[in-house]
Backbone bond lengths (Angstrom), bond angles and torsions (degrees), N, CA, C in turn:
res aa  C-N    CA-C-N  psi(-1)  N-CA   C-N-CA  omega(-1)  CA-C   N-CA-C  phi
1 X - - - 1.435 - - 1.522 108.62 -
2 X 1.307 117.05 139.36 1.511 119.86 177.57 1.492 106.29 -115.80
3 X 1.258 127.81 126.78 1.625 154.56 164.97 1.590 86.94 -49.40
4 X 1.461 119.64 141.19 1.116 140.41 126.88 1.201 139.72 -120.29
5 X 0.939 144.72 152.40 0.824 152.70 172.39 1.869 142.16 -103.94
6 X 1.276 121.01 107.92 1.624 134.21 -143.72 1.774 92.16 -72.62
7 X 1.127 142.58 123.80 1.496 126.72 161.04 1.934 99.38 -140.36
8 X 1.418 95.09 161.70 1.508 121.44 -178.40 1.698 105.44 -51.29
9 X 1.251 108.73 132.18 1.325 112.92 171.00 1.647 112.63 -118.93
10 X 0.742 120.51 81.20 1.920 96.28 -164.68 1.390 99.48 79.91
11 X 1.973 98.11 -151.15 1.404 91.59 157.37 1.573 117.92 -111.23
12 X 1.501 103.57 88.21 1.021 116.61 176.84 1.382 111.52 -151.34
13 X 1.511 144.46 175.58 1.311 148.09 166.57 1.379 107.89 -95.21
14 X 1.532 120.95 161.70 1.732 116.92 -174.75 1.565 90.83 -166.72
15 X 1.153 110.48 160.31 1.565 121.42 -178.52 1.616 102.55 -143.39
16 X 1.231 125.10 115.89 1.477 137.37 -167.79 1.813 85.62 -85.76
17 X 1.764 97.60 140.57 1.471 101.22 -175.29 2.123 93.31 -109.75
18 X 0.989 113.98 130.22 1.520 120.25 165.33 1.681 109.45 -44.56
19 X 0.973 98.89 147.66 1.656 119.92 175.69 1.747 95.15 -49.90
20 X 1.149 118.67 -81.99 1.741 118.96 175.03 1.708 115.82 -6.21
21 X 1.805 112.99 -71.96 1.181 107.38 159.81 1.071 128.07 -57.13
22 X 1.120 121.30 -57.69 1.800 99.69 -158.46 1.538 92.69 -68.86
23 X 1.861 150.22 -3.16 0.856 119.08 172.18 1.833 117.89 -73.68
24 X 1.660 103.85 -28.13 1.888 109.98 175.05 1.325 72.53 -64.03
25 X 1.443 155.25 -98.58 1.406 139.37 -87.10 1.666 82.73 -80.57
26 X 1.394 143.29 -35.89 1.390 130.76 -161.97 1.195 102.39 106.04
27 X 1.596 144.09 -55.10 1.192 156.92 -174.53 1.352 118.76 -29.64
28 X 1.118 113.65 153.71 1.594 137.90 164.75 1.537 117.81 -118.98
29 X 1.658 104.16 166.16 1.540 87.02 157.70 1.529 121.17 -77.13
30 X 1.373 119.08 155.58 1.519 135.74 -178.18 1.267 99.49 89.79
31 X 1.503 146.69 -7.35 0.942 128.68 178.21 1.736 108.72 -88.98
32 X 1.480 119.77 153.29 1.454 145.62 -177.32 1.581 109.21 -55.68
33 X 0.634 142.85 160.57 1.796 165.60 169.39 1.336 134.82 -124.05
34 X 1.171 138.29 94.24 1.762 101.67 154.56 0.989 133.29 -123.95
35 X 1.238 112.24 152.74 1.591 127.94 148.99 0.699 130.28 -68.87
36 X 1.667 119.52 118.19 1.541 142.13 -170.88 1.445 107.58 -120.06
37 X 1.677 112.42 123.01 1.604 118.78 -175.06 1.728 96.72 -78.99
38 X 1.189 124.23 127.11 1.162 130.65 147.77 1.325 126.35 -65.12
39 X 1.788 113.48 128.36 1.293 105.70 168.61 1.475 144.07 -56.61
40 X 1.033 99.50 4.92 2.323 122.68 -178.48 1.386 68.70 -101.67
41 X 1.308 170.00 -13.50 1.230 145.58 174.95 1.645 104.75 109.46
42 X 0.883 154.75 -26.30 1.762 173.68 122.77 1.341 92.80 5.14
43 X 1.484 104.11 164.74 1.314 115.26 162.65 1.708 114.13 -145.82
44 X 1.284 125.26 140.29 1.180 140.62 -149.21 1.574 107.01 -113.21
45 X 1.344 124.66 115.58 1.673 111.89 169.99 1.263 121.79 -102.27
46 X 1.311 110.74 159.56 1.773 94.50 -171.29 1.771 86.13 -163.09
47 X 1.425 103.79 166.31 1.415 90.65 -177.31 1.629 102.95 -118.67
48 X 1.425 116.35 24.24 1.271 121.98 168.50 1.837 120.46 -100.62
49 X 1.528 95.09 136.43 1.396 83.35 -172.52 1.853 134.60 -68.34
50 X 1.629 122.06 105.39 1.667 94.35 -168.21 1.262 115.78 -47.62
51 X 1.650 146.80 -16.98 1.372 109.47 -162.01 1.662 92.30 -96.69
52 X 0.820 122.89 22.58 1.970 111.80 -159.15 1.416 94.26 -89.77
53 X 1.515 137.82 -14.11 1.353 112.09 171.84 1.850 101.99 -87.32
54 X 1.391 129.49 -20.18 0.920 125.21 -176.34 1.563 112.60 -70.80
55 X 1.578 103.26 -21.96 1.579 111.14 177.64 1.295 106.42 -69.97
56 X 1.417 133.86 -37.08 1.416 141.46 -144.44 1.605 86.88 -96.76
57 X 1.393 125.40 -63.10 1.406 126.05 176.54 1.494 107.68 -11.30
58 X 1.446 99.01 -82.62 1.674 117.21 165.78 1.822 114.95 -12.86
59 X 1.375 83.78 -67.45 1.313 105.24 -157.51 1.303 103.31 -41.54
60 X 1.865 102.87 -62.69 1.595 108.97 -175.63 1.278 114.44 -68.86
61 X 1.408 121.20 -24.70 1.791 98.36 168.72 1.342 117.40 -58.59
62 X 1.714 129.87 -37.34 1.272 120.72 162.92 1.016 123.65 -20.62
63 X 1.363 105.79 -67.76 1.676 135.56 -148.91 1.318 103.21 -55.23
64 X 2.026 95.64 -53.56 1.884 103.46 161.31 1.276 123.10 -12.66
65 X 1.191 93.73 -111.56 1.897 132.16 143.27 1.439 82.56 27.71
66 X 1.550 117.50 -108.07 1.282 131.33 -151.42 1.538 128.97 -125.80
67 X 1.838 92.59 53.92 1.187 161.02 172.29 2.068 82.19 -49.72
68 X 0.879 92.44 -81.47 1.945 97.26 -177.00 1.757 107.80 -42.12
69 X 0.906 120.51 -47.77 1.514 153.09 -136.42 1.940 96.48 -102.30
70 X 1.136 110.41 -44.76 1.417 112.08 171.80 1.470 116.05 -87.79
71 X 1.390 115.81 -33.04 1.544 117.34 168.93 2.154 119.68 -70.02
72 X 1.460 81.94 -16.48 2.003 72.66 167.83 0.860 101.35 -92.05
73 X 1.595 140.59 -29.55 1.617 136.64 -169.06 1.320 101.72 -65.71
74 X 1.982 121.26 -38.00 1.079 89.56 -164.57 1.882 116.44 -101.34
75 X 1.430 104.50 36.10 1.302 111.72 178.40 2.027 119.54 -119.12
């Protein structure tokens, strides 16, 4: 478990993450975050986005779809 600590950002709150994490998380600065509420009530961070497989789902049914239609464009 890692201690953080809550401090003033502006007017806002911020919690500085130790070198250790953000090296598991992969991250840098400028890169995105989230916070994910767990159903036990918790919350989970990760630096991957949850809806991005739901985006890709999408995506590739497009791709399906007009599967014919994207292969002449790309010739």
């Amino acid at each position: 478990m890692v201690k953080l600590k809550v401090r003033k950002v502006g007017n806002s709150l911020g919690v500085v993450l130790p070198r250790e994490v953000t090296g598991r998380l992969m991250v840098s600065e400028g890169e995105s975050l989230f916070l994910n509420e767990e159903p036990q009530g918790g919350y989970r961070m990760t630096p991957y986005d949850p809806d991005f497989d739901t985006k890709m789902q999408k995506a590739r049914e497009i791709m399906g779809r007009y599967r014919n239609t994207l292969r002449a464009l790309s010739e």
